[in-house]
N, C-alpha and C positions, 0 to 999 in steps of 0.2 A: 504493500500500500504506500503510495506516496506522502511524504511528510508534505505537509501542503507550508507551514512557518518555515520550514527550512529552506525550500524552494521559494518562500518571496524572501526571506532575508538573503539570499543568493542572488535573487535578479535585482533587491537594491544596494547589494554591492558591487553588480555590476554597472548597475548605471551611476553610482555614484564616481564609479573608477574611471567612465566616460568622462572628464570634467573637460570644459570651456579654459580656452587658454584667456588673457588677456593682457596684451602686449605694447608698450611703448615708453614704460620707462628708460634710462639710460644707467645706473645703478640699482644697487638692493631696494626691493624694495620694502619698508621699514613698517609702516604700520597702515590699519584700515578702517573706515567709517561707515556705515552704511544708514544715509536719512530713514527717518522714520516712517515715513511712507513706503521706503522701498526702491525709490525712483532712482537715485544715486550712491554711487557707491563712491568715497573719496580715497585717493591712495597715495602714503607721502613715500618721501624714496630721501636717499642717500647725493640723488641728483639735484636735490634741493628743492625741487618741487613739488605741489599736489596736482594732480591730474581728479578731474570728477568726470565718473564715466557714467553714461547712462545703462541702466541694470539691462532693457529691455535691448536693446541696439546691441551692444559691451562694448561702443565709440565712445571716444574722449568727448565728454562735452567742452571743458575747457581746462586751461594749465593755469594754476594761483603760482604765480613768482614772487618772488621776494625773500625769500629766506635764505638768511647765507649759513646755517649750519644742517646739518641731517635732522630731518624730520621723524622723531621717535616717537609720536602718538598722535591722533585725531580722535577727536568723538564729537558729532554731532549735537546739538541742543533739542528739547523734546521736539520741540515748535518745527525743528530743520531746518529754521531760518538764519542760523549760524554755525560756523563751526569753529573749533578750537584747536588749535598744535600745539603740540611741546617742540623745541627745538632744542640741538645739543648745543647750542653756544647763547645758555641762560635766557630762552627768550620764551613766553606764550605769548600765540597771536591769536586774534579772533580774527572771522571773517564771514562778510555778508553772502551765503551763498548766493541769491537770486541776482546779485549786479556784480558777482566772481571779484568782488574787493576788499581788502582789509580794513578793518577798523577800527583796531587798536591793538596798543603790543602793551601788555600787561609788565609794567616793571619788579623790581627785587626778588627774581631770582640771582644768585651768587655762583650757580654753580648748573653745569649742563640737566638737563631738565627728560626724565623722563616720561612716564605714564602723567597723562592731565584727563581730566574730569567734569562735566556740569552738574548742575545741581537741574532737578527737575523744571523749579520755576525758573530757572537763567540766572538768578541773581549771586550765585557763588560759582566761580571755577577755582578749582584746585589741580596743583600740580605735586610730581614726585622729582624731588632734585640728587643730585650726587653729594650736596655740602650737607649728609645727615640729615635733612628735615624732609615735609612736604612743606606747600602752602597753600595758602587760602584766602581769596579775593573778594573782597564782598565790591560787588560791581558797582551797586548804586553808591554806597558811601566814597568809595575810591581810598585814594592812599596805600598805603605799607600793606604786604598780605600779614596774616598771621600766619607763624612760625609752628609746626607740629613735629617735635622731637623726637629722632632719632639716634643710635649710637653709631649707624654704619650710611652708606649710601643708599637712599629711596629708589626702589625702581618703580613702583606701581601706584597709580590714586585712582580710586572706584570708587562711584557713587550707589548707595542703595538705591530702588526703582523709587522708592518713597520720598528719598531726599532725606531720611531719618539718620543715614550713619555711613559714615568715609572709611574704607580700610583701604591701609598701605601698608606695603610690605616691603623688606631691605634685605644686601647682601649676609646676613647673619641670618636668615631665616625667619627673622622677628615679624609679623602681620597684628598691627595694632587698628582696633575700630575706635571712632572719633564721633563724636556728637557732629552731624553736618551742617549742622546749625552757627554752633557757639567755638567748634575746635575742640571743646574738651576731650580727654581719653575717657573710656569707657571701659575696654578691654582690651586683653592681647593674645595671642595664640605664638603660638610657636611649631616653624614647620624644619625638616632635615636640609640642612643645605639653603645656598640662596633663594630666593623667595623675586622670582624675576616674574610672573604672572598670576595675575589676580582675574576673581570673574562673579559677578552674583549672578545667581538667578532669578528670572525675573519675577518671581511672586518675594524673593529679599531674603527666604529662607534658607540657602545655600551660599555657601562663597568656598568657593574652588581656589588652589594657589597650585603653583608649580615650577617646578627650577631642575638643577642637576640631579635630586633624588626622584624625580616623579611626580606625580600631581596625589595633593591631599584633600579632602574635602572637609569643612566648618560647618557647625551652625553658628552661624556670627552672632546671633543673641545668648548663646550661653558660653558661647566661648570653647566651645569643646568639638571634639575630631567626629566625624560622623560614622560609626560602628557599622562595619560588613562594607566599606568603600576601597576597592584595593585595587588600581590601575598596574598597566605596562612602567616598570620602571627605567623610560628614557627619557632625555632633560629635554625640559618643555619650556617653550620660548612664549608660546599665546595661547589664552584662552578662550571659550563661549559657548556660555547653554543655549540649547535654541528655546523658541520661546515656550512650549511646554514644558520645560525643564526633563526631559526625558533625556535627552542626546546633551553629552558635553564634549565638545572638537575641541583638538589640541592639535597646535603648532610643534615642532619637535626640533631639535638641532641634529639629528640624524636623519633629518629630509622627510620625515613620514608626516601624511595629516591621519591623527588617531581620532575617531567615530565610538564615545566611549557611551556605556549604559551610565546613566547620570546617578542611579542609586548602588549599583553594586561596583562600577570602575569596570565590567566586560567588557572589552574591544568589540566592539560590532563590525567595526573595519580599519583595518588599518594600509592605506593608501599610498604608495610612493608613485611622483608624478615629479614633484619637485625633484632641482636636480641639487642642488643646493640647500639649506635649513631655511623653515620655514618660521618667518618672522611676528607672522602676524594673523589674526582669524578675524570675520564678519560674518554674523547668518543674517538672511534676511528677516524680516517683521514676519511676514504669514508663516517661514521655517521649515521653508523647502529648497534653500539652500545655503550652502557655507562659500564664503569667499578666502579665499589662503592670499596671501601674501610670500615671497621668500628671497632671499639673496642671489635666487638667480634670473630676479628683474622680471620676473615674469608672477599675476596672478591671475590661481586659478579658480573655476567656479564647480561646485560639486552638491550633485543630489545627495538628499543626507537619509541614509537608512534607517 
């Protein structure tokens, strides 16, 4: 008798292993955004630029210049009407998607600037820096960010869907949640090895991390490991639940995009396309598909099983 789950999990790993190339960067490319609608996907690179492609076309709609360091994160604002970089030479920029123009460069960062963040209503962005800290912008007041303490270098800053609590994480493994509000510390978790990718899920009750030992899973309100979670352990560079929180994709530094079961850590698929480590993940809003990023300039688009 034919297994009838085995045979559709087999044809959606074949079709996810089909994936859409999507080409025109000049180096790595570094990190990914996908609007909230769906309609664009943003992708910064090494080459200094953002390119916004249209999801349905996968044409450039247009190239953002300006940036003279590597662009290490995007994330769009809920609205889509903005987007935000981190860059590695101390800079967040915003920018008006609909007239493809900047509109301001957020000062006092000290030190190259990783993972950045919005806050659901717009009025906070936050970033992860290398000088020990993140920070934290309140848009409307202006001035100085506030300063979120670290002992090592920030790679990641994630906002809950709620806007309720900020986790970052640094090279010591350390992933601290923050009031996204006021800055305050709340709690902290502690993961094996650097702690280079962070990810909630989108109902808040999940937060995913991952680095050189493997990907662990939180419940970020109590502050504790999530019992019977137990992934592939290769070093994971990006993460993202799709939006049932069922599937959690991961970026890998050994070239694979990993298709994990979001409660047990199963491998559903595990994909090499990339030729190169793969830098960076997006799935779209409906979550029928993942966007990879990787260093070798090329990203790809992939049905997700």
């Amino acid at each position: 008798m034919v297994d009838m789950r085995a045979l559709l999990l087999f044809a959606f790993a074949l079709f996810a292993q089909d994936s859409a190339v999507l080409k025109g960067h000049t180096r790595d490319v570094d990190s990914l955004a996908i609007s909230p609608d769906g309609a664009i996907l943003a992708s910064g690179s090494t080459d200094l630029n953002i390119r916004l492609w249209d999801t349905k076309t996968r044409q450039t709609m247009a190239t953002l210049a300006g940036h003279d360091g590597q662009i290490r994160s995007l994330v769009f604002s809920a609205d889509g009407k903005t987007l935000v970089s981190g860059v590695m030479c101390k800079k967040v920029k915003i920018w008006d998607v609909q007239n493809k123009k900047e509109i301001r460069t957020l000062e006092g960062a000290e030190a190259s600037v990783g993972g950045v963040a919005i806050s659901p209503d717009g009025k906070r962005v936050y970033a992860a820096t290398k000088d020990n800290c993140a920070l934290m912008w309140d848009l409307g007041k202006g001035g100085a960010p506030i300063k979120l303490a670290h002992n090592w270098a920030v790679h990641q800053a994630v906002v809950s869907p709620d806007g309720k609590l900020l986790a970052t994480s640094d090279d010591d493994g350390n992933i601290k949640i923050w009031d996204g509000l006021t800055g305050k510390p709340v709690r902290a978790m502690q993961q094996k090895g650097i702690a280079k990718a962070l990810a909630f899920s989108k109902d808040g009750t999940r937060l995913a991390s991952g680095g050189p030992e493997g990907i662990f899973l939180w419940d970020p309100v109590a502050g504790q490991a999530v019992a019977g979670f137990e992934a592939e352990k290769l070093e994971i560079n990006a993460l993202a639940f799709t939006p049932d929180g069922n599937t959690l994709v991961a970026g890998t530094q050994e070239n694979f995009v990993l298709f994990l079961d979001a409660k047990s850590g199963a491998t559903k698929l595990k994909a090499e396309k990339h030729e190169r480590p793969v830098t960076s993940v997006a799935i779209s809003p409906d979550g029928k598909a993942a966007y990879t990023g990787s260093m070798d300039m090329t990203i790809r688009v992939w049905g997700i099983p």
